[in-house]
Every structure is written in C-alpha cells, then in structure tokens.
MDAnalysis code that builds the backbone (N, CA, C; Angstrom):
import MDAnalysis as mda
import numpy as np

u = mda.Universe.empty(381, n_residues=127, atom_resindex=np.repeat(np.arange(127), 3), trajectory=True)
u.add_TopologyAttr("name", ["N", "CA", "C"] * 127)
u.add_TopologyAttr("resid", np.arange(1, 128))
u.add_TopologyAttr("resname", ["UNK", "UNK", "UNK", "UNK", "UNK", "UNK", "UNK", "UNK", "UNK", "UNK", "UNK", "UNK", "UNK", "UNK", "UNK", "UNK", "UNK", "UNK", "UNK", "UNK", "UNK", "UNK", "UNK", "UNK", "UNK", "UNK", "UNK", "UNK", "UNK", "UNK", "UNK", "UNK", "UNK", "UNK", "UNK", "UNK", "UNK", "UNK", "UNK", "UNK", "UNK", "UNK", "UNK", "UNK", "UNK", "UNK", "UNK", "UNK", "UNK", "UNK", "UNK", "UNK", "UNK", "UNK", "UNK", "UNK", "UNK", "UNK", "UNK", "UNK", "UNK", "UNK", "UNK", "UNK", "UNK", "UNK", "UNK", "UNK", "UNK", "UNK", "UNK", "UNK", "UNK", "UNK", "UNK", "UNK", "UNK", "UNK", "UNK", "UNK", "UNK", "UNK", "UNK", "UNK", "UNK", "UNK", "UNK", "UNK", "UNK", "UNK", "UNK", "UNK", "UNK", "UNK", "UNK", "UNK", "UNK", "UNK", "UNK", "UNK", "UNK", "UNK", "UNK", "UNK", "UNK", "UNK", "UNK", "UNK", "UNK", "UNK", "UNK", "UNK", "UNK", "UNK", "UNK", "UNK", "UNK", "UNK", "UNK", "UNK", "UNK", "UNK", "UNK", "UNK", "UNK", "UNK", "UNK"])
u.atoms.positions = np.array([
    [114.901, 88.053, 91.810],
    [114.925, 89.477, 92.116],
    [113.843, 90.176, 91.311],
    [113.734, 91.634, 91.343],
    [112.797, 92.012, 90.882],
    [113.510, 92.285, 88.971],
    [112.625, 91.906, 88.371],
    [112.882, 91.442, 87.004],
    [111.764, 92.258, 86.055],
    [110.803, 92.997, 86.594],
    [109.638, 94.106, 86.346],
    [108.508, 92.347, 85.637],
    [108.984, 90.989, 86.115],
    [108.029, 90.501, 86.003],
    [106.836, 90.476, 86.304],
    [106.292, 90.397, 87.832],
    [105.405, 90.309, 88.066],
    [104.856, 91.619, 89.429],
    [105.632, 92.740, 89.369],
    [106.026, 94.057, 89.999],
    [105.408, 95.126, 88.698],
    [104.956, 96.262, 89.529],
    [104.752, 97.492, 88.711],
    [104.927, 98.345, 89.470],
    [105.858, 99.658, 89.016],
    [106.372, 100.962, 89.641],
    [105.578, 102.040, 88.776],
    [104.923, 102.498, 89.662],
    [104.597, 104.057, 89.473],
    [105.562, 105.103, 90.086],
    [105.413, 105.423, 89.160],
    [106.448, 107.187, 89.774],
    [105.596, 108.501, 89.908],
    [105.671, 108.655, 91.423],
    [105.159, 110.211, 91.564],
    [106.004, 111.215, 91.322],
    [105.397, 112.538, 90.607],
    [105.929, 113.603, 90.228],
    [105.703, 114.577, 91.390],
    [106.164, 114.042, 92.583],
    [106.350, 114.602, 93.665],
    [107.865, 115.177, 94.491],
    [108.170, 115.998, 94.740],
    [109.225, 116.032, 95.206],
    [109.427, 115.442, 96.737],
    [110.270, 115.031, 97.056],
    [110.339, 114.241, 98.224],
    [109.717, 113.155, 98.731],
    [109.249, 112.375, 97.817],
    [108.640, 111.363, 98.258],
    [109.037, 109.964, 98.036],
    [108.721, 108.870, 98.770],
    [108.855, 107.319, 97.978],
    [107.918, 106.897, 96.818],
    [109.042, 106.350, 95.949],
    [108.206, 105.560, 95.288],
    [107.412, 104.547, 95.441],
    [106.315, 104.559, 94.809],
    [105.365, 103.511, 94.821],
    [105.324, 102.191, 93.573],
    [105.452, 101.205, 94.563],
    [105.548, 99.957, 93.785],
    [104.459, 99.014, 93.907],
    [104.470, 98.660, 93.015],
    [103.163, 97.809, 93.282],
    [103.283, 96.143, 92.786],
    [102.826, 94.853, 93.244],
    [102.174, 93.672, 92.860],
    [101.988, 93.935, 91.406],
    [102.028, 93.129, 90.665],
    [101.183, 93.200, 89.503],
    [99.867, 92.468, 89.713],
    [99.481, 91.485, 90.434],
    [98.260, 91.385, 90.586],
    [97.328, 92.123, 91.249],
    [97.957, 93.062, 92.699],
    [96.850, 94.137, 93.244],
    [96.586, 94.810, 91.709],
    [97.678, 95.376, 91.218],
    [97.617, 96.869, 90.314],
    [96.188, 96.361, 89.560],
    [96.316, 94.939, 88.888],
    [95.695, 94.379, 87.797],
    [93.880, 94.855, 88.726],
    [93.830, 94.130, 89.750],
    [92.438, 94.125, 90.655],
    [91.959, 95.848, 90.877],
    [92.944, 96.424, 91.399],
    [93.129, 97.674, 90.835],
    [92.391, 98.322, 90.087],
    [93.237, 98.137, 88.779],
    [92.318, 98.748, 87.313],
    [91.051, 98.246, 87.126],
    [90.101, 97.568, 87.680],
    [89.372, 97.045, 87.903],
    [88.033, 97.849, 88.857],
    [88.852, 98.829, 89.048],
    [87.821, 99.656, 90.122],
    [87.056, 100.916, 89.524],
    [86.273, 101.350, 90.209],
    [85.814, 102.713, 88.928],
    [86.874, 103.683, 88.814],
    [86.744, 104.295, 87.994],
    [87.567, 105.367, 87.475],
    [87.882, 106.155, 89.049],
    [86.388, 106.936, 89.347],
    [86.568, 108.051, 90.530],
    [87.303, 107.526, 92.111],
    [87.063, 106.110, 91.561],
    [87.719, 105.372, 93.300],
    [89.071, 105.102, 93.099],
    [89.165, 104.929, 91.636],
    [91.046, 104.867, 91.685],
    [91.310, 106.387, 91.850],
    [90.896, 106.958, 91.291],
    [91.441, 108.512, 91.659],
    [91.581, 108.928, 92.912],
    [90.791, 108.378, 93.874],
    [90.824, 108.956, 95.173],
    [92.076, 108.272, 95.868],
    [92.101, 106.590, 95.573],
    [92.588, 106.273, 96.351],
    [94.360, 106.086, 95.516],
    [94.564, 106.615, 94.378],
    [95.561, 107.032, 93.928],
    [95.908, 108.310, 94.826],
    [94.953, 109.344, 94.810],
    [95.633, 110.717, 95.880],
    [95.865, 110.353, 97.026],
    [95.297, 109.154, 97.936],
    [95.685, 108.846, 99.606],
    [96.929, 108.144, 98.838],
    [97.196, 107.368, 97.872],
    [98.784, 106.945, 98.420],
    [99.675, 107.959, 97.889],
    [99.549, 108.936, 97.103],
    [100.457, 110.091, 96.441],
    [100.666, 110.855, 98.214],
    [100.047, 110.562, 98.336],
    [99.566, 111.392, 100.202],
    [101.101, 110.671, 101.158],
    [100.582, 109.394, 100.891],
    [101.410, 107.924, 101.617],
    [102.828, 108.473, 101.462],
    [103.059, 108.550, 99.989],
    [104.324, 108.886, 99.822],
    [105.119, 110.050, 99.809],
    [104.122, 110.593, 99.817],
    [104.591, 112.129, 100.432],
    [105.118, 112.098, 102.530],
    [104.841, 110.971, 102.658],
    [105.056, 111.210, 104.329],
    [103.645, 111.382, 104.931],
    [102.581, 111.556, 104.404],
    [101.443, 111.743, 105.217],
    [100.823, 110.157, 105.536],
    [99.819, 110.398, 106.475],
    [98.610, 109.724, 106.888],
    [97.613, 109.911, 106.027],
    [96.696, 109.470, 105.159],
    [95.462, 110.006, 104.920],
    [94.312, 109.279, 105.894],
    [93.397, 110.167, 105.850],
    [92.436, 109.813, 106.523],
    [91.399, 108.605, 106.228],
    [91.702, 108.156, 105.443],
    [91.121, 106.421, 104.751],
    [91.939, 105.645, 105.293],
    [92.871, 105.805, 105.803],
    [93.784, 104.924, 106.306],
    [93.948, 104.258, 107.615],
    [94.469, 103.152, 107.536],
    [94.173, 102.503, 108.761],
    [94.933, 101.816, 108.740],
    [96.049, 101.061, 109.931],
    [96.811, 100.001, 110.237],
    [95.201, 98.762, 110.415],
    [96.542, 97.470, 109.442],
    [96.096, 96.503, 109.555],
    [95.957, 95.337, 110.152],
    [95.220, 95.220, 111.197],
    [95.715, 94.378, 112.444],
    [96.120, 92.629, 112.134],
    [97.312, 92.826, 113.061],
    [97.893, 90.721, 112.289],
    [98.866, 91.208, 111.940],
    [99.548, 92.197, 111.482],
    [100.806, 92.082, 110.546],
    [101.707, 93.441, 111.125],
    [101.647, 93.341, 112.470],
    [102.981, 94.106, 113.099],
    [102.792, 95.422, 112.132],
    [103.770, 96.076, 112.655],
    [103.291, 97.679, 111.810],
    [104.198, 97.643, 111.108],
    [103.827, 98.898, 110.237],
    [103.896, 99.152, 108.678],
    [102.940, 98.661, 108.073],
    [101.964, 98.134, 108.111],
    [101.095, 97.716, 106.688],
    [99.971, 98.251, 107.410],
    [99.127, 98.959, 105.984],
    [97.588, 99.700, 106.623],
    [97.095, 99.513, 105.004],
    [95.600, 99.863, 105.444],
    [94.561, 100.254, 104.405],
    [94.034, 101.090, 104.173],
    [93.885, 101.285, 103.211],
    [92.629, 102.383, 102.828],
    [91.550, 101.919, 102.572],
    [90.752, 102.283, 102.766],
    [89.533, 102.366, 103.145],
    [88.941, 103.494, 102.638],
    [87.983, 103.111, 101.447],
    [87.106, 104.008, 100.557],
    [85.747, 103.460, 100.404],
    [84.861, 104.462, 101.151],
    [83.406, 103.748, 100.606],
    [82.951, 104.850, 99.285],
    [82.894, 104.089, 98.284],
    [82.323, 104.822, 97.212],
    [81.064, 104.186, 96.730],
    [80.279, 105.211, 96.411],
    [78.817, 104.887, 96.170],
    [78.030, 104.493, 97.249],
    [77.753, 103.115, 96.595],
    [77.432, 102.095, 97.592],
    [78.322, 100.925, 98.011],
    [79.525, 100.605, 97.573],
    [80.674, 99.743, 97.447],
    [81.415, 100.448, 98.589],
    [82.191, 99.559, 98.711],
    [84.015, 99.826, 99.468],
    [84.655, 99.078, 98.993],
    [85.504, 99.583, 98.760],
    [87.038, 99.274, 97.943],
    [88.157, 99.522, 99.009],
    [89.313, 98.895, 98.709],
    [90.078, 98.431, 100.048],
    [91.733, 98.665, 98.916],
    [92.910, 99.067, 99.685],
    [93.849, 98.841, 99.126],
    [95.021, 99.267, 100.436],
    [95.488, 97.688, 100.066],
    [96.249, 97.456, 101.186],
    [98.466, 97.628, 100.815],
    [98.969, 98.809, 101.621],
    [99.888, 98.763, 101.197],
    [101.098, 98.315, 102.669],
    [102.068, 98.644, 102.439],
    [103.197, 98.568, 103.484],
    [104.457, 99.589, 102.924],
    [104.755, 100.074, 104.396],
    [105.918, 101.373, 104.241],
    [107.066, 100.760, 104.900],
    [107.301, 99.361, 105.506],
    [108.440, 99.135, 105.738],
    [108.872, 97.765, 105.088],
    [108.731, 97.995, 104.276],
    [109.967, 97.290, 103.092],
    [110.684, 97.994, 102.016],
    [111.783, 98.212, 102.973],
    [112.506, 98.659, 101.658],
    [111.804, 100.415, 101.617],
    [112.475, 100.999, 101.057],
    [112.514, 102.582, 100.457],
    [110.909, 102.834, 100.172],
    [110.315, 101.870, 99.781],
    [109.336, 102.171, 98.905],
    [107.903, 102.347, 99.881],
    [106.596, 102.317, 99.214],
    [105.742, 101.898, 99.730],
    [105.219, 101.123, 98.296],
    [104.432, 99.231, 99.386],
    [104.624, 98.526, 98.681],
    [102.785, 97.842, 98.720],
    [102.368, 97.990, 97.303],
    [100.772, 98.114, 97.150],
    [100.391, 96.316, 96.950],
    [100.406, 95.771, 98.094],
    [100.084, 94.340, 98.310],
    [99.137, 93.604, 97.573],
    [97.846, 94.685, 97.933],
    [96.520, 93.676, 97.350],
    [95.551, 94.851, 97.231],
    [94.807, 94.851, 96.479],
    [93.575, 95.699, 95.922],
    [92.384, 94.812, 95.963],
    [91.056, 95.381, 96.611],
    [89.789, 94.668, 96.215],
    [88.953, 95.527, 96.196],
    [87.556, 94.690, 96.258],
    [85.703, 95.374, 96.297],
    [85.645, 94.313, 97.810],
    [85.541, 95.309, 98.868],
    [84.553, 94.954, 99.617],
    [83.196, 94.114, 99.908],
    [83.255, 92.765, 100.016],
    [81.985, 92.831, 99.683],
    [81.143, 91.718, 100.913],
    [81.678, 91.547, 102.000],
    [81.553, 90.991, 103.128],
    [80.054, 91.614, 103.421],
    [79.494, 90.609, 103.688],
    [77.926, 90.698, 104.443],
    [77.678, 90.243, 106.277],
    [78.580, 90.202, 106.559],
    [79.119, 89.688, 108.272],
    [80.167, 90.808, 108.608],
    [79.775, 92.359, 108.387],
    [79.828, 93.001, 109.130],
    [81.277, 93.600, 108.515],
    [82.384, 94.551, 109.627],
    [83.126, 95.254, 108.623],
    [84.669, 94.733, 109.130],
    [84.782, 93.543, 109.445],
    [85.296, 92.744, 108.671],
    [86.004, 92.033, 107.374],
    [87.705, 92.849, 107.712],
    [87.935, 92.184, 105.947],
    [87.529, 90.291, 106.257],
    [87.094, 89.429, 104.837],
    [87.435, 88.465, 104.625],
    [88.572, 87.411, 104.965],
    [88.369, 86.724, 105.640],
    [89.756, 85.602, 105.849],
    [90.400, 85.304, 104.580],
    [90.202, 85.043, 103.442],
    [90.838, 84.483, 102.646],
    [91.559, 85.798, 101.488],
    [90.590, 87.086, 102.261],
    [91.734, 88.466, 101.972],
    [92.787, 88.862, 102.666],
    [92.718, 88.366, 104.053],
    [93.813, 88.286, 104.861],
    [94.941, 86.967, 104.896],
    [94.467, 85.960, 104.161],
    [95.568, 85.076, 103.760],
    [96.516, 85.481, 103.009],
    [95.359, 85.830, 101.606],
    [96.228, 86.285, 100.672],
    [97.487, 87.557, 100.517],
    [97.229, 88.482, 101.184],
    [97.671, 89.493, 101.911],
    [98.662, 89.106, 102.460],
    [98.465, 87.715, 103.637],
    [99.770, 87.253, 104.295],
    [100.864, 87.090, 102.894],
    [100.215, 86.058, 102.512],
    [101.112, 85.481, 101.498],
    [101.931, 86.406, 100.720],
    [101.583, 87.355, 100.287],
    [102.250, 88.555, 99.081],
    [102.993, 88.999, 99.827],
    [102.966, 89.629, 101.573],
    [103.628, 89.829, 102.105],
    [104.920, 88.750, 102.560],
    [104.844, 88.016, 103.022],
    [105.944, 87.266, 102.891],
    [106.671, 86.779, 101.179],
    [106.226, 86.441, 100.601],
    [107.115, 86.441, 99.060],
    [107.514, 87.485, 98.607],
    [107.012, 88.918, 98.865],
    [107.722, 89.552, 98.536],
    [109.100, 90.431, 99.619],
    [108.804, 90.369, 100.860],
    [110.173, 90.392, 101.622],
    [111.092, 89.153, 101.049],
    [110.490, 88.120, 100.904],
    [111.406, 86.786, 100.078],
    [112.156, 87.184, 99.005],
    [111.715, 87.955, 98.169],
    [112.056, 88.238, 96.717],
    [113.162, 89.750, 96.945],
    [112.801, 90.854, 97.776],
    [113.824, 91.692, 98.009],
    [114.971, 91.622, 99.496],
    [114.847, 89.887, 99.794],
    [116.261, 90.278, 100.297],
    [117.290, 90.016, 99.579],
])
C-alpha cells in the first residue's frame, strides 16, 4: 500500500480541489527541470486540480482516457509531464521529462513504456 515510500503528495492551498500525488521518481525527474518550467507547469496542474483543462494539455493517446500531458516548450527545450485523473480521488503525476526526440513530435517509445508501466503498478498498489 501506499507507505509514503516511493509516492509524494503535494497539497494545494486551494479550495475545492484534488490532491496531487505524485511518483517519487517523476517528482525526482521533475526537480530536475528549470526553476521557471516547474513553475508553469506546477500552475497547469494547480489548474488540473482545480477541475480545469489547461491549455498545455493534452490526452495521451494508448491509454484510454484519463491520462494527458502537458506540454511546455520552454526556451528552446520541451518538457513533458504526464499525469492521470482517474485513479482514485487524486490526480496522479506518472512521469516527468526533457523532450528531446529528433524524429519529430513524437513522445519516445521507451517514454511510453515506461509510462505504461507506472501506470499499471500503481493501479496495482491502490487497489
């Protein structure tokens, strides 16, 4: 079960919204990003959990609905952070990266494995 082992919860100081939970390995890939791109893409999921759409956002095709991305081009980079709104109460922050595909805009196959995978272990882990 969840044991705050390998899970991290942020709490928005939002009224009415879900909490946001996160992987500990997206969060980790995450912190990893520049300062101004976590900020942004911290406000699209404060957005998420408020009930909105943001406009970086996008369903992720392969994985039935509920799971989308954001989608941030900053600078010259894109940064990607992939969550899901139907598991459970929450919205649930799968996988975090850097963009960095040269064959067009196209996530990576082996970002969409991994993605599979977190997604299934973690419906595994909260039933």
């Amino acid at each position: 079960m969840l044991n705050g082992g390998k899970y991290a919860t942020i709490v928005l100081m939002v009224h009415n919204t879900r909490p946001v939970h996160w992987i500990k390995a997206a969060r980790k890939d995450f912190e990893d990003f520049p300062q101004e791109a976590r900020d942004n893409l911290l406000d699209a999921l404060t957005f998420v959990a408020g009930g909105g759409f943001p406009g970086i956002a996008k369903p992720m095709k392969g994985f039935g609905s509920g799971v989308f991305e954001l989608a941030l081009r900053f600078r010259t980079d894109a940064y990607r952070v992939v969550y899901a709104v139907q598991i459970g109460d929450a919205v649930w922050v799968v996988h975090a990266f850097q963009k960095k595909s040269k064959a067009g805009i196209k996530t990576p196959p082996a970002e969409i494995e991994l993605i599979r995978k977190r997604l299934i272990k973690l419906k595994e882990e909260l039933q």
